[in-house]
N, C-alpha and C positions, 0 to 999 in steps of 0.2 A: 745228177752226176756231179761229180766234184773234181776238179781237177787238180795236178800237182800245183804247188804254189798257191793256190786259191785263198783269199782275205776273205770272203765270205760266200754264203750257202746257204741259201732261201732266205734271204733277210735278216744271216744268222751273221755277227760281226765273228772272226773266227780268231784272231787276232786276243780279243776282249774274254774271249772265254778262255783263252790258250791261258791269258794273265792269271785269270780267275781261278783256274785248275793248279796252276803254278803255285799258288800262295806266296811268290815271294812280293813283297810290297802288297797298297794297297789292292785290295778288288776293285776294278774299275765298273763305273755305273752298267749295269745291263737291263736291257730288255725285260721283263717278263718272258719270252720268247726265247732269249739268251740265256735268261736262269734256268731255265727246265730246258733247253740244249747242256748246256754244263752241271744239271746235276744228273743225265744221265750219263753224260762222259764220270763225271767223281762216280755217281756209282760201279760203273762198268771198272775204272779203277782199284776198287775195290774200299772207297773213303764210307767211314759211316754216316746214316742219315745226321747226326748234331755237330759233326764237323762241317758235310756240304751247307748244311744251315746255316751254321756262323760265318764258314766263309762268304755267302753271298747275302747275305745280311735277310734272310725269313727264319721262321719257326720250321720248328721239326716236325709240326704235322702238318706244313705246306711240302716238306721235302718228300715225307708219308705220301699224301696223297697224287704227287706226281707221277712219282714211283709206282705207285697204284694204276694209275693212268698212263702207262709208258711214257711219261713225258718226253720228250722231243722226237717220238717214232719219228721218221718221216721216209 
């Protein structure tokens, strides 16, 4: 459960990904963790897998197979 205000959620910086979704500036360092939290938010956005990619600095068949794997269900 998450709460209003809340900076982070299961280990998730929420902050770091909000930036990362943002694209404005850089992406700040994330997690493995935090990457596959924030490419299922871009996806849910509706961002394509080679944009969430470059934004977070992996390949598009790491975003592939997240996506594949629900990444960040939780």
């Amino acid at each position: 459960m998450m709460f209003p205000g809340s900076t982070w959620h299961r280990g998730i910086d929420l902050i770091a990904v909000e930036r990362a979704l943002s694209g404005r500036g850089p992406c700040p360092a994330l997690t493995e963790e935090e990457q596959k939290y924030a490419c299922r938010e871009m996806t849910e956005a509706g961002m394509s897998g080679s944009v969430i990619a470059q934004r977070l600095g992996v390949a598009d068949r790491t975003v592939t197979r997240w996506r594949e794997a629900g990444a960040g269900d939780s």
